[in-house]
N, C-alpha and C positions, 0 to 999 in steps of 0.2 A: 393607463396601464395595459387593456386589452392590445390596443396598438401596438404600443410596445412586445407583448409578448410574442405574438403573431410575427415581428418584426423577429424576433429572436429566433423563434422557433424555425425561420424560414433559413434564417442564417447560419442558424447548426445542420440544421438537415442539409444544405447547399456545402458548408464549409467538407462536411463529412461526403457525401456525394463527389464534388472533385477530387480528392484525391484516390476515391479508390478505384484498383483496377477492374479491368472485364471480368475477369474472373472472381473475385471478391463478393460476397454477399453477405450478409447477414439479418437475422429476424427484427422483425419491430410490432413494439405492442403499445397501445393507448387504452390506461386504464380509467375507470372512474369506479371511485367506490364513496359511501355514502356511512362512517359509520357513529352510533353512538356510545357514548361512555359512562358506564354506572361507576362512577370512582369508591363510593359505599362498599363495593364487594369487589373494585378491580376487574371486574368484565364487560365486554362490547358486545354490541351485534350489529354485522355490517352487511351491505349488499354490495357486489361488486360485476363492473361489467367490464370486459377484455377485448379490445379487437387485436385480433393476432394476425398478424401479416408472416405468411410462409413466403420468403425470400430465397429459400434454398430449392435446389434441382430436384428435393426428395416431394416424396408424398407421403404424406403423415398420416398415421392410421390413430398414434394414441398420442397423450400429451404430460407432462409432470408436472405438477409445481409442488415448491417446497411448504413446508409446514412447520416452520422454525420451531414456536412454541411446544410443542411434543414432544424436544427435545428435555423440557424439564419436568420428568413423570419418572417417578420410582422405577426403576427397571427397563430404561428407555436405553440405546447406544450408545448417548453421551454420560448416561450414570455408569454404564457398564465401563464404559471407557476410564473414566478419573479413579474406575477401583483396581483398573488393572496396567496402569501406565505407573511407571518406575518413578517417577516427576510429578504428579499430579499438583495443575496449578492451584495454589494456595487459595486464590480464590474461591475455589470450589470445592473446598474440603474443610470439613473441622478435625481439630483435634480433642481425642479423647484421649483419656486413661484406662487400659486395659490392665490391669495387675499393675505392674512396676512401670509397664511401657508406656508411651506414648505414639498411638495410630492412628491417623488420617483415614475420615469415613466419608464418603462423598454427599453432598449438601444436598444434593438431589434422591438419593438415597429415602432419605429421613423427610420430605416434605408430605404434607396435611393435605386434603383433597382441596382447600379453598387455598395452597399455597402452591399446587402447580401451575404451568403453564398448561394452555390447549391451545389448540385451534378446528374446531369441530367444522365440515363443511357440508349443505345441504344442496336440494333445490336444483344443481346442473346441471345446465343447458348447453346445448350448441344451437346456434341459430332459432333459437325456440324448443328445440326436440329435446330431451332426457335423453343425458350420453353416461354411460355406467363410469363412477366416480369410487376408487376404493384406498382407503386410507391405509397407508404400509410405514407406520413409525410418521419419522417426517417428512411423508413422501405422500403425494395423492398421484397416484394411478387413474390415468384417465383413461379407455377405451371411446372414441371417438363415435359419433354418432352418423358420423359420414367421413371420409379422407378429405382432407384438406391439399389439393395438387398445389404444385408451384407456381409462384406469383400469384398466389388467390387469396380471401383473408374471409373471416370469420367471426363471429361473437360470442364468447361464452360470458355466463351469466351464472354466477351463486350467491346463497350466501352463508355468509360466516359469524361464528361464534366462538367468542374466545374469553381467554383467562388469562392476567397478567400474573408470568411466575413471581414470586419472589427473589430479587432481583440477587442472581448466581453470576452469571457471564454476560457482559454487555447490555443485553436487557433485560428490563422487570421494573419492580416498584419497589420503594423506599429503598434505596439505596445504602450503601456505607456514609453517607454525606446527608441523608433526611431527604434526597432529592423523591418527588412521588412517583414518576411515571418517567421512563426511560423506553419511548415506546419503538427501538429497532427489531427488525426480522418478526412483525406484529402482523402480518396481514398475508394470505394466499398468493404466492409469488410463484409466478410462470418459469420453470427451469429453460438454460438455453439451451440451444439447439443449434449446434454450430459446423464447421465440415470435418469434425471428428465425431458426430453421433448428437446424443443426449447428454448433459452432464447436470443428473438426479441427484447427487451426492447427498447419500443420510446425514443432520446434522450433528456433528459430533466436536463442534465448538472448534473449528477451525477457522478456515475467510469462504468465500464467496463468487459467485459470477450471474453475473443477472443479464436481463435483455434491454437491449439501449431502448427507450421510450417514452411515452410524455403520459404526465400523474396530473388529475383531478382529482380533488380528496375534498368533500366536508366533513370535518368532526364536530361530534354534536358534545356539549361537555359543561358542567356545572362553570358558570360567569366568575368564579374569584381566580380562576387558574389563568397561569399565562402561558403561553405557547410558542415554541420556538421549533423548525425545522428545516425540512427541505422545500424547495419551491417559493414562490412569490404569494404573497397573503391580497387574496382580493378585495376582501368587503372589511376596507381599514374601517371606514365607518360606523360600524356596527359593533365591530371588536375593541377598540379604545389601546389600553398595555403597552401604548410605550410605541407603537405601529404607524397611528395616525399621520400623517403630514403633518407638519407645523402649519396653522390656522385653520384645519379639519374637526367637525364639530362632529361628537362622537353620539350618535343617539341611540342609546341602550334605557330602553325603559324601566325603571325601578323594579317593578312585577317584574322581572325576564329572569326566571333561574338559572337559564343553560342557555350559551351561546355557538353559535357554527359558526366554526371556521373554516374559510374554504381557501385552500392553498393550489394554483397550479405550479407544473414544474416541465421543462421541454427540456429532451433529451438527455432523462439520465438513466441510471440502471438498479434506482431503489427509494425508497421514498423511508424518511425516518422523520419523527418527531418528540418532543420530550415536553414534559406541563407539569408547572409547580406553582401553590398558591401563593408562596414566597421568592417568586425571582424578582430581580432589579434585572432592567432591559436597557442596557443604552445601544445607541446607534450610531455610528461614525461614518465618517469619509472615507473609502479606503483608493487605489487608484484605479482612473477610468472609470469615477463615480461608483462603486461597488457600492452598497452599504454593507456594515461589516457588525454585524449584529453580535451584543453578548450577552446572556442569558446566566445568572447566576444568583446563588442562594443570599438573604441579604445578611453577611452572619457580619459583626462591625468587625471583628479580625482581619478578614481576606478580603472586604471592599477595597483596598488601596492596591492589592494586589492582582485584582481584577482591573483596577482602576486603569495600573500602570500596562498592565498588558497591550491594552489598545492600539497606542501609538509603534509599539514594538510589532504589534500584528500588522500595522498598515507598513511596515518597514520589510518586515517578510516580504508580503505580499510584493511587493515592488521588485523585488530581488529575484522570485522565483518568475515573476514575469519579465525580466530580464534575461535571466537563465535559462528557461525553458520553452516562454511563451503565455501571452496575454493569460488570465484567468477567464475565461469564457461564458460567466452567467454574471450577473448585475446584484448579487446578494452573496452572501457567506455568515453563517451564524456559529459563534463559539459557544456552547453550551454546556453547562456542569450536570453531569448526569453520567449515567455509566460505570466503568467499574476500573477505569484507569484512563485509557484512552481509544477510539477506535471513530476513523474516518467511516463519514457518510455522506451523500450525495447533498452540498452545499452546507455542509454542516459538520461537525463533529460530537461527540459526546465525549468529555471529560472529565475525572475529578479534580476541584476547585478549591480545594485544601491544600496545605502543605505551603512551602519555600514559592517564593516568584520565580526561582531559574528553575524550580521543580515546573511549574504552571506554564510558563516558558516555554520549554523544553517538549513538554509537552505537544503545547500548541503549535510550535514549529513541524515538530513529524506529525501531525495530523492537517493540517491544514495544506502539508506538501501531497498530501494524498492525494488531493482536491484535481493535480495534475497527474500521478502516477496513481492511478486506479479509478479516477471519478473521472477523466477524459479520457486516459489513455489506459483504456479498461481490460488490461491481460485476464486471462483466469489464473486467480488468487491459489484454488487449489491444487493445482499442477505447477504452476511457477510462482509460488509464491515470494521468489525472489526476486524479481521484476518490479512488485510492485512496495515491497517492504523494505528493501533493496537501495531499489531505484529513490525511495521517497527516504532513508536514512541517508546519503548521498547527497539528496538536498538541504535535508535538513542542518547536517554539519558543515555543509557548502555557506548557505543561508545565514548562522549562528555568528558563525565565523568572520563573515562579512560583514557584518555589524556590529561586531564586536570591539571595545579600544583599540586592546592588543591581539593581534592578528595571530595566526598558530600558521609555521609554515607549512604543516601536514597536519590539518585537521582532520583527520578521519582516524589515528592512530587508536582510537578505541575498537574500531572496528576491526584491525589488523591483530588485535592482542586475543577479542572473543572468535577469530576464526584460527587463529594459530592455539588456543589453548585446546579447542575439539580439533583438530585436525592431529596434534600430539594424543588426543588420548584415546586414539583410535576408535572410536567411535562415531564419524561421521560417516554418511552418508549422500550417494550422491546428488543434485540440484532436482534431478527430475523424479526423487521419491516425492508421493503423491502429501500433501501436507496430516493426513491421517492418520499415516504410515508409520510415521516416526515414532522411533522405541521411546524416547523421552522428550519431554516437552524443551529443554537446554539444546538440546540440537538442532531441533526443527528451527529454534527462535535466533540461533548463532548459524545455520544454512539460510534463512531468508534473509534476516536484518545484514549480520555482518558482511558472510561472504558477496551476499547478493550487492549490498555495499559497494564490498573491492573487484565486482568485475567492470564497474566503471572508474574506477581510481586508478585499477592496471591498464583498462582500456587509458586512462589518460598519459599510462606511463608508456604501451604501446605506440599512439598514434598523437601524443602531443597533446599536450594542455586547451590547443584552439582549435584543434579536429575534435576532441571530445566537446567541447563547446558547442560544437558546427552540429555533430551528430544529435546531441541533444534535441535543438533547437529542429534540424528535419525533422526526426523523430514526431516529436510534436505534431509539427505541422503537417505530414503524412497519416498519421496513423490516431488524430485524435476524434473519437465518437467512432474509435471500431475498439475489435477485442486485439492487440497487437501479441505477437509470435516472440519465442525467443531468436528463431531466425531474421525475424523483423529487424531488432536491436542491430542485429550484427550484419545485415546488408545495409543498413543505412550508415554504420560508420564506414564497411565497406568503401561504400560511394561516397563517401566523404574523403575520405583519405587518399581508397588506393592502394589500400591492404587487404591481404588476403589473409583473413580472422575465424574462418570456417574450424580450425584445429583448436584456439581459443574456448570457441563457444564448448566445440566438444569434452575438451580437456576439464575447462572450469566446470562447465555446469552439468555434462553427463555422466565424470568419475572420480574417482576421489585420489586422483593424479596431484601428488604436490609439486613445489616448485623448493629446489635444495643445490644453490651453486656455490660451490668455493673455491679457494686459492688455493691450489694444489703442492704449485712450486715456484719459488723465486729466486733464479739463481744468473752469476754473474755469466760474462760470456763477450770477454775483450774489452771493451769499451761501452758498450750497452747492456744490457737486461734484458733477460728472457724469463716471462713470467707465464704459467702453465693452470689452465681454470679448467674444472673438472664438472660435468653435470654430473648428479648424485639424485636428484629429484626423475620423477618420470614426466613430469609437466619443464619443455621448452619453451625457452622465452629470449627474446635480445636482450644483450647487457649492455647499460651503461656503467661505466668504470671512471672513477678517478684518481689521478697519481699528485701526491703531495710530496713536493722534494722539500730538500734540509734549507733551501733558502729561503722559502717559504711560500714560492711560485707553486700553481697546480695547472698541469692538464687532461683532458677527457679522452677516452677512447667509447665507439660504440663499434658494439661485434652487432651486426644484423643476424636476425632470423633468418635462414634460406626458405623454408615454407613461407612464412611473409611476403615476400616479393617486396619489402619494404623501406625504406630507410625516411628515419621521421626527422624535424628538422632538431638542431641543436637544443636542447631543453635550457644551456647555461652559455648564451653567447658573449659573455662575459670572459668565458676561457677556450683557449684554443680547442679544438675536438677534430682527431683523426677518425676516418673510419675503416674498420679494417674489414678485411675479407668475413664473409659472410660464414655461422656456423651451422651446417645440419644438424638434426636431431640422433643421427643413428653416431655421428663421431662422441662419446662419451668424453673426452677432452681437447682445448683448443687452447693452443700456442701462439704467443706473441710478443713483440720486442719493443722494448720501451729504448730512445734513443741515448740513454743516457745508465750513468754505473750503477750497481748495485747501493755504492755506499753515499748513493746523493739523494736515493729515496728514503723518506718518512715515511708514508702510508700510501698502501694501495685500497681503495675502496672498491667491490662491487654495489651500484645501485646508491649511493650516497644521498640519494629521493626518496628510501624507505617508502618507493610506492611497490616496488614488487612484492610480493607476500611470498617470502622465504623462510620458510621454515629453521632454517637456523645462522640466523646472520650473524651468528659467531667465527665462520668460517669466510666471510665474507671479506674480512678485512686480515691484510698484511701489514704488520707496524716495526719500523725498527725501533728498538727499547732501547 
């Protein structure tokens, strides 16, 4: 196993290293932390050691890391937050009765001193010396004890004390499902630092961005608990659960109350784990020898539905490395735990209740994260739609694929949740910061959905096997760095051959719709002059189709003039003209079908229902 990982470790580091440019850098840290677990009261105390590699041009005077837990303390940002957002997620709210009403009091609000979270931190060092260390919510403020110049590295040293909240958002203990220990955003985590600054962000129960790097972790923890997370488990022999190799003799001596487990992990950007004294652990095959570990409560209900997942997981898994590119660590564990669903580095936490296409479903957008967020690690809080986006895309991609009956436009839920906020005037545009947002329905219909359809319209822009193409670069450029949204859109770029720079802008920095219709259909000798009108502020090429009364159809495509583009036929099955290209400043564009007025049936714009048109009632001309 040592070999192996070494071997691994060389490989990502090497893989990542090739592709990036001269100009390119980013930080790297190598943790170890050492900690143990009083599961009696729910709290730890750990020591932790940090080598931080400054990779950037700057010189560092002070340093952040985040403090997730603090976030659940009475009067914390995140309390504040769920008492004054229009939405507040259900999760983190009860309902009372105030007189006749019914209102929503946030969960954190009302917690007991032994039911918050903490994370208390001591002891801080830089290279030996005491560097001033001040705690600001869920932020530690570090004042440096020397600058840290570029290309130099360092060791900081504390330690930590903590309290598992009671489990509100993602982590905590005893869950909605009896799970015990859901132990994410649990430990002293290094904020990045990247060529836009610092990015501190208070926690206020939104996503994340961490530092690419490699985790050493033993947890010390009472022997009946099993354990499932990120990383590779070293000392199978000692631990027993389900872990051992088949013919490994597990030697845990009777007297032994509390066992350590020591998990390493290379190159990722977060370390999570979850332990319950009631899981069932099986282990599978997944492809290119994965193991494909699941972790769940042994309740007789939902075993079979746990059961059945497996193979369906290893069918994913096959699909997305297809689509995207290999899965690039030799483990992956599906875990019940958590408070619905939320990717983490080789892992997930889910709830494990409910319907199998609920469990499913699930486990598809989560496990796609593994590649949109866990290799190809955007920041979550700034573009949150990159990566929630990017991985609901695969998901439906994925789902679909496996499915009997095939959907020819799988994505169409996500078309319906951005067109119902984009009518209700209340979006906002892609690059409000994920905090920002007035209601939690919007933020969650701008990341998932839209984020979604700017690869679905990308596929309608540049073709089905240019977005294939882009994906797949993608990938393979920019995986084990933090990837740009300008990233996305030079590489389909260079893929295709278009010019998508007005795209990026349009979709993802305004709240520019897209609104085209049939204006006029009228006769004109022997042929047909038919007149489209943009109505939307967002430009786009149109595919159009004409259905005459015999039953014959042909295609027209009007190219973009900013594009510089023309993509190949999407339906070579029917003939397709292409006609003069349309600018954005002409508000209507003219053209003539070769044939009369009374031999067409229907004119379609976009008959793909991949453009996202705000009102495709206008879209269609039908004789009756």
């Amino acid at each position: 196993m040592k070999k192996f990982l070494l071997l691994s470790f060389i490989t990502l580091n090497f893989g990542s290293l090739f592709a990036q440019s001269s100009t390119y850098w980013q930080q790297h840290v190598d943790y170890k932390m050492d900690v143990t677990m009083d599961v009696k009261h729910y709290q730890y105390k750990g020591k932790q050691e940090l080598v931080y590699t400054n990779n950037s041009p700057d010189t560092l005077r002070k340093v952040y890391y985040h403090l997730f837990n603090n976030a659940f303390q009475p009067g914390s940002e995140m309390d504040a937050r769920i008492q004054s957002i229009k939405d507040p997620d259900g999760r983190m709210v009860n309902k009372i009765k105030v007189g006749d009403k019914e209102v929503k009091e946030s969960r954190i609000k009302t917690l007991k001193p032994n039911e918050i979270g903490y994370l208390r931190i001591s002891n801080f060092k830089q290279d030996g010396v005491v560097a001033n260390a001040k705690e600001v919510g869920t932020i530690l403020e570090v004042t440096l004890a020397k600058p840290i110049v570029p290309n130099s590295k360092t060791i900081f040293t504390l330690d930590f004390d903590g309290q598992v909240p009671i489990q509100i958002r993602r982590s905590g203990r005893n869950n909605a499902e009896g799970v015990e220990l859901s132990m994410a955003q649990w430990y002293p985590k290094i904020a990045e630092f990247d060529f836009e600054g610092w990015h501190a962000d208070p926690y206020i129960a939104r996503e994340f961005h961490g530092v690419w790097g490699n985790f050493d972790v033993n947890i010390t923890i009472d022997k009946a608990y099993v354990l499932g997370g990120t990383g590779y488990l070293q000392n199978k022999n000692e631990i027993g659960h389900g872990y051992q190799d088949q013919g490994l003799v597990v030697s845990v001596p009777k007297k032994t109350k509390k066992l350590t487990w020591r998990f390493t992990a290379p190159m990722v950007h977060d370390f999570t784990w979850a332990a319950d004294k009631n899981y069932i652990h099986d282990v599978v095959k997944g492809p290119n020898n994965v193991d494909l570990h699941f972790l769940y409560k042994n309740n007789p209900k939902y075993i079979q539905n746990w059961k059945s997942l497996q193979p369906k997981t290893i069918q994913l898994m096959e699909i997305y490395n297809k689509t995207v590119g290999d899965y690039p660590y030799k483990q992956y564990s599906v875990i019940q735990g958590g408070d619905g669903g939320m990717e983490y580095a080789m892992c997930t936490l889910i709830l494990g209740q409910g319907d199998f296409e609920g469990l499913l479903g699930v486990t598809a957008h989560e496990m796609a994260h593994s590649w949109f967020q866990h290799v190809l690690a955007s920041n979550e809080s700034k573009h949150g739609w990159m990566d929630e986006g990017f991985t609901s895309f695969l998901e439906d991609f994925g789902l679909n694929e496996m499915a009997d009956k095939k959907m020819e436009n799988p994505f169409t839920g996500a078309y319906k949740g951005y067109s119902s906020m984009a009518n209700s005037g209340k979006e906002l545009p892609q690059t409000t910061h994920a905090d920002r947002f007035d209601e939690n329905r919007v933020y969650s219909i701008t990341s998932y959905s839209k984020g979604e359809l700017f690869l679905t319209q990308l596929m309608y822009l540049i073709g089905k096997e240019n977005l294939m193409k882009t994906l797949k670069k993608y990938y393979q450029d920019f995986k084990f760095k933090h990837p740009t949204p300008n990233d996305i859109k030079r590489t389909a770029e260079r893929i295709s051959g278009a010019n998508l720079d007005w795209y990026l802008t349009d979709w993802t920095q305004t709240t520019n719709t897209i609104d085209y219709g049939i204006k006029d259909v009228k006769e004109n000798a022997d042929k047909t002059v038919a007149t489209l009108e943009r109505i939307g502020r967002m430009p786009m090429p149109i595919d159009l189709t004409v259905e005459y009364m015999d039953g014959t159809k042909e295609s027209f495509y009007i190219p973009l003039r900013m594009m510089s583009f023309e993509k190949e036929n999407p339906n070579p099955s029917l003939k397709r003209t292409i006609l003069n290209d349309w600018a954005w400043a002409y508000p209507t564009f003219e053209f003539s079908i070769s044939k009369s007025k009374t031999s067409i049936k229907k004119i379609t714009i976009d008959p793909s229902g991949l453009m996202a048109d705000l009102k495709p009632e206008n879209n269609t001309f039908e004789i009756k």
